[in-house]
Wavefront OBJ file of the C-alpha trace (Angstrom):
o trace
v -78.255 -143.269 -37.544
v -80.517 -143.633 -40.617
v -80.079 -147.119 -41.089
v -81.476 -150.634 -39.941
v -78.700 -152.189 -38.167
v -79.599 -155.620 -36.064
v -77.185 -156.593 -33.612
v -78.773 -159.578 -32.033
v -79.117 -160.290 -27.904
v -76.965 -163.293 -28.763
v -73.851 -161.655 -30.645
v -73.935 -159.075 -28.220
v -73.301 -161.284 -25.359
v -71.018 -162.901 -27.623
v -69.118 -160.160 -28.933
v -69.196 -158.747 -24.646
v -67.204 -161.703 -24.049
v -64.610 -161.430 -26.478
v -63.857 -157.968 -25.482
v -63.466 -158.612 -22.306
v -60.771 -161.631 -23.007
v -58.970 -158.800 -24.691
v -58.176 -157.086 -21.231
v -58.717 -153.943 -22.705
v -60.627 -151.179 -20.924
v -63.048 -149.748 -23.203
v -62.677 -152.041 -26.238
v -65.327 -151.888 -28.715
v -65.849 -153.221 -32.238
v -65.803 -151.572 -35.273
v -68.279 -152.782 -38.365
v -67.248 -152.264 -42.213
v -67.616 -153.126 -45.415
v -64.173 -153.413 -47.739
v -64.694 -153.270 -51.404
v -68.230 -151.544 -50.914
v -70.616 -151.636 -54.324
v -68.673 -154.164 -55.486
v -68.973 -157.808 -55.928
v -66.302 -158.621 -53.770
v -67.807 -156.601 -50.949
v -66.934 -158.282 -47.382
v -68.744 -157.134 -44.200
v -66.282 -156.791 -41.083
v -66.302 -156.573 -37.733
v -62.960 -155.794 -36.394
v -61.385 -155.178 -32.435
v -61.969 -151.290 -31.848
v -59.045 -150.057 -28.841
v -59.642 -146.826 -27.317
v -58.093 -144.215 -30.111
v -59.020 -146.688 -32.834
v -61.976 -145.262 -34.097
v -62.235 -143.045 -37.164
v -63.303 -139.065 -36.342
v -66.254 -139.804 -38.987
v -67.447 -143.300 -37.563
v -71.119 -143.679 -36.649
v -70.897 -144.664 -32.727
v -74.044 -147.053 -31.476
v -74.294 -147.629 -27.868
v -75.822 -151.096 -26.956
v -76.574 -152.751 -24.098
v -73.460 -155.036 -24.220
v -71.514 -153.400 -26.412
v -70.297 -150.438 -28.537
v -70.122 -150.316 -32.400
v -68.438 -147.889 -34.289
v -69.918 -147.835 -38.161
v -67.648 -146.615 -41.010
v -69.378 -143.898 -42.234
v -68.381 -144.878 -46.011
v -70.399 -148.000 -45.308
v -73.228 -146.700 -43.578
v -75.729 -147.423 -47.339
v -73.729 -150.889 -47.217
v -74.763 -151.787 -43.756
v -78.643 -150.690 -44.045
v -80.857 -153.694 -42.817
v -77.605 -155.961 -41.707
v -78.191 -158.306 -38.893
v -75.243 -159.767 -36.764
v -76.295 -162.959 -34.955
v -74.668 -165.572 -32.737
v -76.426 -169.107 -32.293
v -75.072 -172.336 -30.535
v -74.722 -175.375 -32.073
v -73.489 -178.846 -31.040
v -69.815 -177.511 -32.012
v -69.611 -174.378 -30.021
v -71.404 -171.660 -31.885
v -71.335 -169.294 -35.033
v -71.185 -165.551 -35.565
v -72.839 -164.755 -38.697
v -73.025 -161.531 -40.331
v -75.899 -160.737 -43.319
v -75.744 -157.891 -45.218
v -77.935 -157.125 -48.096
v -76.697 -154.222 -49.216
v -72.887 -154.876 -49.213
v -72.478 -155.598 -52.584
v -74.882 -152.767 -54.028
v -76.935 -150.479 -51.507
v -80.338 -149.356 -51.824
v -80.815 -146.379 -53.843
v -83.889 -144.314 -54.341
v -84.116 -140.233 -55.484
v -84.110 -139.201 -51.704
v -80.303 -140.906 -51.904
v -77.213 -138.762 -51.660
v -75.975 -137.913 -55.360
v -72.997 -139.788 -54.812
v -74.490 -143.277 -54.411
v -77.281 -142.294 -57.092
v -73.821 -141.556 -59.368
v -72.175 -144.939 -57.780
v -75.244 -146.825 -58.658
v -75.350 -146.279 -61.696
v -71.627 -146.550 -62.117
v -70.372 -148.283 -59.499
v -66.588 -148.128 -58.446
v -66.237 -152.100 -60.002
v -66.619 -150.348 -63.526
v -69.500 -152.841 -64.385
v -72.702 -150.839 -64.852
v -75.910 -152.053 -63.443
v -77.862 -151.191 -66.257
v -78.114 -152.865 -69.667
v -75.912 -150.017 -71.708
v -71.986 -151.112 -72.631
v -69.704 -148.840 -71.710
v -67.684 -147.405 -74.596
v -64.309 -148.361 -75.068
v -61.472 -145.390 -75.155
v -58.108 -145.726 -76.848
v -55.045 -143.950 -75.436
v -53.077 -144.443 -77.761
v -50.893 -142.223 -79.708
v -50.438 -143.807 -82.897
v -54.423 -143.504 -82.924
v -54.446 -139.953 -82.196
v -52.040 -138.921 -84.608
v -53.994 -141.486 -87.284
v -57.080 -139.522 -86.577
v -55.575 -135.812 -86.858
v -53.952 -137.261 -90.435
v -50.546 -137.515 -88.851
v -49.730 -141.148 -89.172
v -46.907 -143.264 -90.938
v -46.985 -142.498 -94.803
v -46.951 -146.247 -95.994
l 1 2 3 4 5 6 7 8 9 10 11 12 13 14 15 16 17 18 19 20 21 22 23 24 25 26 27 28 29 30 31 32 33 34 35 36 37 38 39 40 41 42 43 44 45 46 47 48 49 50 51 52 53 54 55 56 57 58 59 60 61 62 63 64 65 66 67 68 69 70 71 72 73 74 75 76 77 78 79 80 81 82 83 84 85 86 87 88 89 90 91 92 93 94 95 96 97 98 99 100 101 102 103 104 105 106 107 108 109 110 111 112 113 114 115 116 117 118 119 120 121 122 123 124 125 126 127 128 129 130 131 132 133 134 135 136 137 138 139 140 141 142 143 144 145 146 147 148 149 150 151
């Protein structure tokens, strides 16, 4: 795995229990990102059965636990944490990831995220440059080739 991925003591244990109220031999979690690159990126973590997982998914064996990563969101989920800590009303699961909406990039970076980076799925660039605008329309074409209405 070449990311940073911090699954604290305390969401383990956590997350351990859970599983095991499933009654579900060899239940696991799976951890994603929908929307990746975009500013309505959401980090998941979702029940994993046996069978679940995804041929490309990045499997990390913890102590407590097993995590399958979407490998689409492996750049989203660099330097995540997942943490669990009591509180007077029980307790809170709390996921932080930096990268969801826009992951690091740097020239070592596959060419797709270097592409995505600079045009990222959303459409909105993340530098200062407007997009141009298109037209597809075929009044406009034909006005351009000197085919439009004689008024």
């Amino acid at each position: 795995m070449d990311i940073q991925l911090n699954i604290t003591e305390s969401a383990q244990t956590y997350l351990a229990g859970l599983l095991e109220k499933q009654g579900t031999d060899g239940m696991s979690v799976r951890m994603f990102v929908t929307q990746p690159g975009t500013k309505y990126a959401e980090t998941c973590l979702a029940y994993c059965r046996p069978g679940e997982e995804k041929e490309n998914d990045e499997l990390v064996e913890l102590s407590h636990i097993r995590v399958y990563l979407e490998k689409n969101s492996l750049p989203y989920l660099d330097e995540a944490e997942v943490d669990y800590a009591t509180d007077r009303m029980g307790g809170q699961l709390t996921i932080k990831a930096p990268n969801a909406k826009m992951p690091k990039v740097n020239k070592d970076s596959p060419l797709d995220q270097q592409i995505n980076y600079i045009n990222p799925p959303s459409g909105k660039s993340n530098n200062n440059y407007e997009q141009p605008s298109t037209t597809n329309s075929n009044e406009g074409a034909a006005e351009r080739n000197g085919e439009g209405n004689d008024r």
